[in-house]
KEFI-753356 format. One line per field, with one value per atom (N, C-alpha, C): residue number from 1; residue in three letters; atom name; x, y, z. Coordinates in steps of 0.02 Angstrom, whole numbers. Layout:
BEGIN
num (NUM, ...)
residu (ALA, ...)
atome (CA, ...)
east (X, ...)
north (Y, ...)
up (Z, ...)
//
This chain:
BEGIN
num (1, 1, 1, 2, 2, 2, 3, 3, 3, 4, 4, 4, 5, 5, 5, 6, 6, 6, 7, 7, 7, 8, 8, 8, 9, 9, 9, 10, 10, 10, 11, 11, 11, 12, 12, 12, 13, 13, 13, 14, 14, 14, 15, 15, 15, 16, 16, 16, 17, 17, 17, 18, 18, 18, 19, 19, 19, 20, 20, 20, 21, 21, 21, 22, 22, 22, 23, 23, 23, 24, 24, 24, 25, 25, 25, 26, 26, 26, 27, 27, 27, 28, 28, 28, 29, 29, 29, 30, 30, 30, 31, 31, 31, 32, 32, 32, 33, 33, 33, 34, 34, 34, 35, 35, 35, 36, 36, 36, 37, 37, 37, 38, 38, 38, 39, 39, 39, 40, 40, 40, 41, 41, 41, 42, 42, 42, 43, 43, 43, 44, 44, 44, 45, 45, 45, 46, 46, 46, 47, 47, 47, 48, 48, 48, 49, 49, 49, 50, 50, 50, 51, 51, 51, 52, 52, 52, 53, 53, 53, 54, 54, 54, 55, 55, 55, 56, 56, 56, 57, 57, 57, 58, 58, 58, 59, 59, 59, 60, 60, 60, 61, 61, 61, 62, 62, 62, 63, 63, 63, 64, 64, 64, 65, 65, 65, 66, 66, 66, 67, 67, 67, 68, 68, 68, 69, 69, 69, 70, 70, 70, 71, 71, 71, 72, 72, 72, 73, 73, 73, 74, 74, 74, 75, 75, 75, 76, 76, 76, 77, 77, 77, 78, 78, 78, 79, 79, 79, 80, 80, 80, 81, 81, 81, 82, 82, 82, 83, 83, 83, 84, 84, 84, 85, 85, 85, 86, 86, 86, 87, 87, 87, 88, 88, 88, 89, 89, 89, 90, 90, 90, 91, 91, 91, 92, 92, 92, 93, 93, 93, 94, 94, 94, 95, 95, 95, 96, 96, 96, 97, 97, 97, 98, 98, 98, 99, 99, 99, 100, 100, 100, 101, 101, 101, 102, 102, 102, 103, 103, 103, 104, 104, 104, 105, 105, 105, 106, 106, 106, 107, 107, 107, 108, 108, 108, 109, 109, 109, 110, 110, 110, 111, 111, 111, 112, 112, 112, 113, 113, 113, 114, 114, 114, 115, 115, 115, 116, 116, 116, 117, 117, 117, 118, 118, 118, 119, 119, 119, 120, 120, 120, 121, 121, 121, 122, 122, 122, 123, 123, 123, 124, 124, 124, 125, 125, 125, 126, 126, 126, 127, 127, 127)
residu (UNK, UNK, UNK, UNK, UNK, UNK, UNK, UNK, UNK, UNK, UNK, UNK, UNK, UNK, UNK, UNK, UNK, UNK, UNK, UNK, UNK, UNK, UNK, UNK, UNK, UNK, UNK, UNK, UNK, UNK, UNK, UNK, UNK, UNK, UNK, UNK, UNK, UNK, UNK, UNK, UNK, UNK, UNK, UNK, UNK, UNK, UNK, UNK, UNK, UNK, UNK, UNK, UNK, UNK, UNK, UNK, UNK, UNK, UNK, UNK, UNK, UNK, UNK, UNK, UNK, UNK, UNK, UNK, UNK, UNK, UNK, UNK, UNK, UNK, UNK, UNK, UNK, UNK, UNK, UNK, UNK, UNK, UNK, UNK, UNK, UNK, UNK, UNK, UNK, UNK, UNK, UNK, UNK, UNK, UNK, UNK, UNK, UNK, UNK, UNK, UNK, UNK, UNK, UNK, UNK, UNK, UNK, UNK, UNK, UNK, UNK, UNK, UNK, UNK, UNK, UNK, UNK, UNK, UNK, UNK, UNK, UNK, UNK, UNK, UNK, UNK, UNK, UNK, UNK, UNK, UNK, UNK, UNK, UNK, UNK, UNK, UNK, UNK, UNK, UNK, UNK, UNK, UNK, UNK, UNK, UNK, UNK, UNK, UNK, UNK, UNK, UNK, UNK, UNK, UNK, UNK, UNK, UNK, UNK, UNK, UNK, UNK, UNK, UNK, UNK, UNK, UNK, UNK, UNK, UNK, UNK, UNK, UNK, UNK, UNK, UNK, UNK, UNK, UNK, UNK, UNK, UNK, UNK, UNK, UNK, UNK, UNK, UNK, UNK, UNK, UNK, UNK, UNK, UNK, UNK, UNK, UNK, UNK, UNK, UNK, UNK, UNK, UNK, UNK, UNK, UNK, UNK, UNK, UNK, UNK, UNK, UNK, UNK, UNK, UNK, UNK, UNK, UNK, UNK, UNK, UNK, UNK, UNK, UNK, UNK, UNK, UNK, UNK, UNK, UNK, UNK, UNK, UNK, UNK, UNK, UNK, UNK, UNK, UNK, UNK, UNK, UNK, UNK, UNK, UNK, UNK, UNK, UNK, UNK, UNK, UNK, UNK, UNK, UNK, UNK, UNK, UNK, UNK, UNK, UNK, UNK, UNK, UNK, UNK, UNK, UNK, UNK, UNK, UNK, UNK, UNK, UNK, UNK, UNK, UNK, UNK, UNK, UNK, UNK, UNK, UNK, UNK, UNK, UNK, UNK, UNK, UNK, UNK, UNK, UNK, UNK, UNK, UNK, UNK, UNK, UNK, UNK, UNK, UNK, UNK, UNK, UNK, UNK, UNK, UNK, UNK, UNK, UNK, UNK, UNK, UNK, UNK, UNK, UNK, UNK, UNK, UNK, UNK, UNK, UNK, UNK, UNK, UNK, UNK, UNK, UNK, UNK, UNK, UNK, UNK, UNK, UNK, UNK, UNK, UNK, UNK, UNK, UNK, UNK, UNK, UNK, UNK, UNK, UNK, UNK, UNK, UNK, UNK, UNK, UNK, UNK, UNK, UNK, UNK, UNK, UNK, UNK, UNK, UNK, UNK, UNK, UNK, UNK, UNK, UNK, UNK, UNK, UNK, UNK, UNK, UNK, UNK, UNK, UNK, UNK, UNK, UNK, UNK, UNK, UNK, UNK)
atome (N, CA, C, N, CA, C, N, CA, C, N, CA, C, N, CA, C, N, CA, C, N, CA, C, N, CA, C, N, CA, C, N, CA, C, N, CA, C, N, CA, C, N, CA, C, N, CA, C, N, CA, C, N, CA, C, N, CA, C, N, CA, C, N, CA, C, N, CA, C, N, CA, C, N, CA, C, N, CA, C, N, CA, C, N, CA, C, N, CA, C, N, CA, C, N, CA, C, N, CA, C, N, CA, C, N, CA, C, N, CA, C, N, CA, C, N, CA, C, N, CA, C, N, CA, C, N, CA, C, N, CA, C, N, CA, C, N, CA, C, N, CA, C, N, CA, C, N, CA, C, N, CA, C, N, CA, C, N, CA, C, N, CA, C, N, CA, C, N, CA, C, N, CA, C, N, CA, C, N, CA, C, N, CA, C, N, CA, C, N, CA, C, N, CA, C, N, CA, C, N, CA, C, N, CA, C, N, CA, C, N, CA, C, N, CA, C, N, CA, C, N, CA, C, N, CA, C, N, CA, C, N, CA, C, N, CA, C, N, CA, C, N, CA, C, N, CA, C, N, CA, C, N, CA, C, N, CA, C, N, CA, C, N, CA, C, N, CA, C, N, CA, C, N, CA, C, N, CA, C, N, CA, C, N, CA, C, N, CA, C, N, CA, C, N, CA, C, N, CA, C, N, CA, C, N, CA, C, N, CA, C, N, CA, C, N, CA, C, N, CA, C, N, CA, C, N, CA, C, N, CA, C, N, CA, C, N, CA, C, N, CA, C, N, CA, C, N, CA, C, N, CA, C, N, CA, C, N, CA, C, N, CA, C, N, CA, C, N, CA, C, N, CA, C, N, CA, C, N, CA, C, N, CA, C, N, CA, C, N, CA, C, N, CA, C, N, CA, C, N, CA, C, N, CA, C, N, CA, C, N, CA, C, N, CA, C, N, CA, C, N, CA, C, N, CA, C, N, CA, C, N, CA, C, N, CA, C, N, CA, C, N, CA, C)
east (-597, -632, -676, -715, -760, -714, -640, -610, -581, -555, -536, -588, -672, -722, -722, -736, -735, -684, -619, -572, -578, -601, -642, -682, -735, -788, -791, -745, -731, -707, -644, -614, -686, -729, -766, -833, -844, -903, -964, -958, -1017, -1032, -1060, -1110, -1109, -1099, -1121, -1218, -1257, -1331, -1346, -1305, -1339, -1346, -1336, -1345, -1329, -1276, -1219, -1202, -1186, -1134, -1066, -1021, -990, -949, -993, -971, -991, -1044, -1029, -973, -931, -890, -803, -823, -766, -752, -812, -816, -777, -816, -787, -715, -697, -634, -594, -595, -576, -578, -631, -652, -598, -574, -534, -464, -446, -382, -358, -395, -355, -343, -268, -248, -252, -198, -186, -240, -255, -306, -263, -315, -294, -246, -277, -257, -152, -140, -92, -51, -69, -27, -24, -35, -50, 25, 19, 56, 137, 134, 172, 211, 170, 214, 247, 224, 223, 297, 287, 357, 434, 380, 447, 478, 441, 461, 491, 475, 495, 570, 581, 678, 694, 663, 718, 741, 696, 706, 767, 759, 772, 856, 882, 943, 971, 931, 975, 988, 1041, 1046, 1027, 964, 915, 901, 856, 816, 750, 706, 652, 658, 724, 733, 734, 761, 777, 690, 665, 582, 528, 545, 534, 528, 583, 622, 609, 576, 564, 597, 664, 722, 730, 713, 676, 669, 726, 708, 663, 638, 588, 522, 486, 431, 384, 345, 278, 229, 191, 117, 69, 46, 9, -48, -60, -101, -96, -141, -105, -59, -11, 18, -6, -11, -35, -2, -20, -4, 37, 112, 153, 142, 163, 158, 215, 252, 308, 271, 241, 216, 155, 103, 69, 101, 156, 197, 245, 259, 286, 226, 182, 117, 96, 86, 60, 118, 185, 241, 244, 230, 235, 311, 348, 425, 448, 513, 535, 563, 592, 633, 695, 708, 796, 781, 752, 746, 735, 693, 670, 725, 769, 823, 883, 874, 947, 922, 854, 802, 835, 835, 808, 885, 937, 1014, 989, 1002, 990, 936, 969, 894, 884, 896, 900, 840, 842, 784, 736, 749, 695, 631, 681, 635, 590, 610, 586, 525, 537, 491, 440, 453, 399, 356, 388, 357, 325, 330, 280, 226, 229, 202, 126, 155, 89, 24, 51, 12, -55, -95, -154, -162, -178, -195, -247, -248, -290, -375, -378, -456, -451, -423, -436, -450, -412, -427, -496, -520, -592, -632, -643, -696, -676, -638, -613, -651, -676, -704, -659, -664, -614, -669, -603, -665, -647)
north (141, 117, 56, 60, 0, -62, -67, -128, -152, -110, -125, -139, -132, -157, -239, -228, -310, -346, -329, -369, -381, -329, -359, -404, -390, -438, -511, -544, -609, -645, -625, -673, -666, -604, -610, -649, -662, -710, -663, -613, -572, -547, -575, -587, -496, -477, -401, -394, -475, -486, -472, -480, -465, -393, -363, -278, -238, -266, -233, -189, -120, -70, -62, -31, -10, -13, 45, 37, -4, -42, -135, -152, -188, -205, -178, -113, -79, -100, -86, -113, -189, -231, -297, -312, -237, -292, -241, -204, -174, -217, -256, -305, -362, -382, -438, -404, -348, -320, -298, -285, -246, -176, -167, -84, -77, -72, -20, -49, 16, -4, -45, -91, -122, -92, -42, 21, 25, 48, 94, 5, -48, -105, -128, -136, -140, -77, -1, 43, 16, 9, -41, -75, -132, -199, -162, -121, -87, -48, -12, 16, -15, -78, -109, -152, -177, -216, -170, -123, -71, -77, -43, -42, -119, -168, -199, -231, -245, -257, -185, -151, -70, -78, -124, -116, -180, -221, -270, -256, -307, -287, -367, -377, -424, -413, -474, -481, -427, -451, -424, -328, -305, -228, -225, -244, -241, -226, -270, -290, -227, -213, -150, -101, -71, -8, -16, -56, -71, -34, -73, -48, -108, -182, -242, -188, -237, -201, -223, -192, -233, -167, -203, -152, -137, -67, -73, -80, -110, -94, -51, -44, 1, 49, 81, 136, 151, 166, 219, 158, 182, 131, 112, 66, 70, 55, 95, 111, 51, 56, 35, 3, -17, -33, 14, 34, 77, 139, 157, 225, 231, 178, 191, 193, 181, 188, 277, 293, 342, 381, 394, 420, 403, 381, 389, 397, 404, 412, 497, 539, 600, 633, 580, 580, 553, 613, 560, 505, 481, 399, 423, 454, 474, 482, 513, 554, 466, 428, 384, 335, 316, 274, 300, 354, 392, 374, 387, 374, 301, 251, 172, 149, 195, 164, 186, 236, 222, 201, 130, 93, 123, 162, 177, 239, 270, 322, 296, 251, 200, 161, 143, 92, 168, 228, 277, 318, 300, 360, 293, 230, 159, 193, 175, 180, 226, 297, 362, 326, 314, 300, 237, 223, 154, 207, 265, 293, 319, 326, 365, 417, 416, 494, 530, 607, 638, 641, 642, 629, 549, 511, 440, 440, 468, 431, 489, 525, 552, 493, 468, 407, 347, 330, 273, 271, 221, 207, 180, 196, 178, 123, 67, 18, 21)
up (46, 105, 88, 31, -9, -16, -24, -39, 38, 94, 138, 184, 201, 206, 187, 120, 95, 123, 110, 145, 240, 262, 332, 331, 303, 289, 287, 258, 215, 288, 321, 390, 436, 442, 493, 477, 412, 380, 398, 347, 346, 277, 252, 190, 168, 118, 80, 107, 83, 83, 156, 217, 272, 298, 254, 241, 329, 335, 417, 369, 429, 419, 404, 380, 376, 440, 478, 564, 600, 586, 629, 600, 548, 523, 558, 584, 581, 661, 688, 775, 782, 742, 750, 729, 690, 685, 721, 772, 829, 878, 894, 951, 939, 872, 846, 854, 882, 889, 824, 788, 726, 735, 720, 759, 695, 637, 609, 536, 509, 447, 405, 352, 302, 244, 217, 174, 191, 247, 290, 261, 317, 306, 256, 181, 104, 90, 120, 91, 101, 178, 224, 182, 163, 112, 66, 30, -32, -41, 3, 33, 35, 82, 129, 56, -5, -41, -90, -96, -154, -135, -79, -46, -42, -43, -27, -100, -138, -221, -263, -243, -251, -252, -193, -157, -194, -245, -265, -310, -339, -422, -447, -491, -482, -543, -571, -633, -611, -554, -497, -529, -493, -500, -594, -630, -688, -734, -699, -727, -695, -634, -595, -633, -637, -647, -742, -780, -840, -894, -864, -931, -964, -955, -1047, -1099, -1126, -1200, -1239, -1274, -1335, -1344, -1412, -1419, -1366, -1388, -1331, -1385, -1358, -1387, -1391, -1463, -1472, -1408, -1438, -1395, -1320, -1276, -1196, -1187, -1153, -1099, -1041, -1011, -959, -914, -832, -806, -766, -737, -710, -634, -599, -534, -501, -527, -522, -538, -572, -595, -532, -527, -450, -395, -368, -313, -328, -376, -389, -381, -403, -381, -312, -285, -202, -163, -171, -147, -133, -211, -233, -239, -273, -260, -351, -349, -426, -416, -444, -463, -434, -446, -449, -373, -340, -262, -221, -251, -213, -220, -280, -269, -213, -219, -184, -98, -87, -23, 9, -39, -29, -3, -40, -27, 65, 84, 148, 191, 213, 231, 309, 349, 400, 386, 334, 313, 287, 234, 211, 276, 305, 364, 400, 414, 452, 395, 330, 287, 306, 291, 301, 358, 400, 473, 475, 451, 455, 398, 345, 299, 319, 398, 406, 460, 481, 526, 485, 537, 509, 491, 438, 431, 458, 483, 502, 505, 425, 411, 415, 425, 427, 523, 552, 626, 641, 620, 630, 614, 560, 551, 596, 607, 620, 721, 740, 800, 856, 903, 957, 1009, 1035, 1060, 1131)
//
């Protein structure tokens, strides 16, 4: 909520220093016609780019899916962009490639995937 705030903040030219709310912030950008949260449309892209890279056979998927060969470097690995999408997904690799071939389910898991969630439309202000 702290980063999708800021990202309101910046188009509407409201300073962190002029110490507004949270829920002023959230009002105004209701008043500016913003329906769906920042967060949801971010998951959105995320999604929609995952399948369509997913469905090619590409350098893009190759670099993805991080089958480059070569050493890793020492100590944790760190964490993937593929491994955070496999994580907020809550799905294996194998389940989600088999998902992406049909884009007719793909475009429909998207589309559920931009709605609000429950405890999200409790906070959220209606204008």
């Amino acid at each position: 909520m702290a980063f999708e705030h800021k990202c309101y903040r910046r188009p509407l030219r409201i300073s962190y220093t002029e110490h507004r709310t949270n829920d002023f912030v959230r009002q105004l950008t209701i008043y500016a016609g913003r329906q769906e949260p920042f967060l949801a449309t971010v998951k959105r892209w995320k999604q929609a780019w995952y399948g369509h890279i997913s469905r090619q056979s590409s350098l893009a998927k190759i670099i993805l899916q991080g089958t480059v060969d070569g050493k890793q470097c020492r100590g944790r690995p760190m964490k993937s962009w593929l491994d955070n999408f496999k994580d907020r997904m809550k799905q294996p690799t194998a389940r989600l490639q088999r998902m992406v071939e049909d884009r007719q389910r793909w475009r429909i898991m998207v589309a559920k995937a931009s709605t609000v969630s429950p405890q999200r439309e409790s906070t959220r202000l209606t204008g």
